[in-house]
Phi, psi and omega in degrees: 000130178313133182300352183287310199278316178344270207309307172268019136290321167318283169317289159333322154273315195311295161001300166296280179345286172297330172264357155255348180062009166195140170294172172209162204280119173234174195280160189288152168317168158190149200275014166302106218239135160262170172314127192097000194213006176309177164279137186240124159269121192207137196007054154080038156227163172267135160259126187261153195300144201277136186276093156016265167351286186283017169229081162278172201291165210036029166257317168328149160259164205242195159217105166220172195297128169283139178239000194276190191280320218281156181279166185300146171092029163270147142275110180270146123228141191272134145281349187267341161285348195038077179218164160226147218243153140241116169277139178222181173309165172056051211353071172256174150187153164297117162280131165233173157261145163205171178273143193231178183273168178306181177274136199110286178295351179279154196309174160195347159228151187299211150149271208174112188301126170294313188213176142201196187204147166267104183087043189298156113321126170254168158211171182254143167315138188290322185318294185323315164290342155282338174312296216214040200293339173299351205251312189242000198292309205289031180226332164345302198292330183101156172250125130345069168017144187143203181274322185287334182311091169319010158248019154050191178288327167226155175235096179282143158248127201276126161205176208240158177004234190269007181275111192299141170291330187101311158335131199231156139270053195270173180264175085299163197279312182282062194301350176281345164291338173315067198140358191217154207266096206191353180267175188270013168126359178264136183275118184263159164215173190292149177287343175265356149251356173297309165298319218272302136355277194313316200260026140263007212206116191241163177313122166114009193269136205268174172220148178227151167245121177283132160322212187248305169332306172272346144300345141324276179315297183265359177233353202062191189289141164231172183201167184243136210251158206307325166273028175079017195271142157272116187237123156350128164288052183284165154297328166308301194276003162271345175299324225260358172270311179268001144308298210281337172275349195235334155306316196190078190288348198284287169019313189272164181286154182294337148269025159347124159087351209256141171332144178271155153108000000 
């Protein structure tokens, strides 16, 4: 393994670690490709196909109905269902799943993409490095653009009038983060929706964050699931969370059952 890939495998667990505080048990691989999630060869890199697993239903993106205020060419994001929206005419949108930062770190306000990019280079930021310096001080320097680059294949960048937020809209390395609260504060999506995103999406397209109210009012209560996942709060899936905890408790994430966000 490349000392690049070494290292943000690394990263990548610590990541969980610090925002679950155990690791957790995910279901055996399986060779199942879903649509839309095939292997993509793009500007001479390969992206390998999103693993079954991490797309069980309603994870996938969709093309589905909108109920929301915002106008067509908006980017919506819920942090607390952890979804994001491309609104379209005809009060239609792309639906996506993505990953928010841990709790604390996560996005809360909007503004506008300033730029964007393919294959960016990433660095972390001094907050991040004071923040969280085992994880990221080796990194101080930046990752290359590329397969290892924790900004993945494409990058939206967030920004308030003319000021970059430091907030990316971005793909990942890490498709097991998808659906869950684990990033350093930046919104990830699978690199196959992220591209798909991206050629819809131009310098000046505004972005909204919904409060907690308004994920309330349109998507209802969520919760995080025996793997940090956000799932709708129904009585099934808190039966099938104290299953899965009572099955294996060192396993579960430490907010199992408890409200997303």
């Amino acid at each position: 393994m490349p000392l690049f890939a070494a290292r943000l495998a690394a990263l990548a667990l610590l990541s969980v670690l610090a925002a679950c505080g155990a690791p957790t048990s995910n279901p055996p691989a399986t060779s199942t490709v879903t649509p839309g999630y095939e292997g993509v060869e793009d500007n001479g890199y390969f992206i390998a196909p999103v693993e079954a697993r991490f797309l069980p239903g309603g994870v996938p993106r969709a093309e589905v109905d909108y109920a929301g205020p915002e106008d067509p060419g908006t980017i919506v994001i819920d942090t607390y269902a952890r979804r994001l929206y491309y609104v379209m005419e005809g009060g239609r949108a792309w639906r996506y799943t993505v990953g928010i930062g841990r709790e604390g770190t996560s996005l809360r306000t909007g503004g506008t993409i300033g730029r964007k990019a393919e294959w960016p280079a990433w660095q972390p930021t001094a907050n991040m490095i004071r923040r969280y310096p085992e994880i990221y001080a080796p990194y101080a320097g930046g990752v290359p653009g590329g397969l290892e680059s924790p900004l993945g294949a494409r990058a939206l960048y967030l920004y308030r009038g003319n000021r970059d937020t430091m907030y990316r809209i971005h793909g990942t390395i890490d498709d097991a983060s998808i659906g869950r609260a684990s990033s350093a504060g930046c919104v990830r999506l699978f690199n196959q929706d992220i591209i798909h995103l991206y050629g819809m999406v131009e310098p000046g397209t505004p972005v909204k964050v919904r409060s907690l109210e308004e994920s309330l009012a349109l998507e209802g209560p969520w919760i995080n699931d025996v793997r940090g996942n956000a799932v709708p709060d129904t009585p099934e899936n808190r039966a099938a969370i104290e299953r899965a905890i009572a099955a294996d408790p060192a396993n579960a994430a430490p907010n199992a059952g408890q409200p997303t966000g």
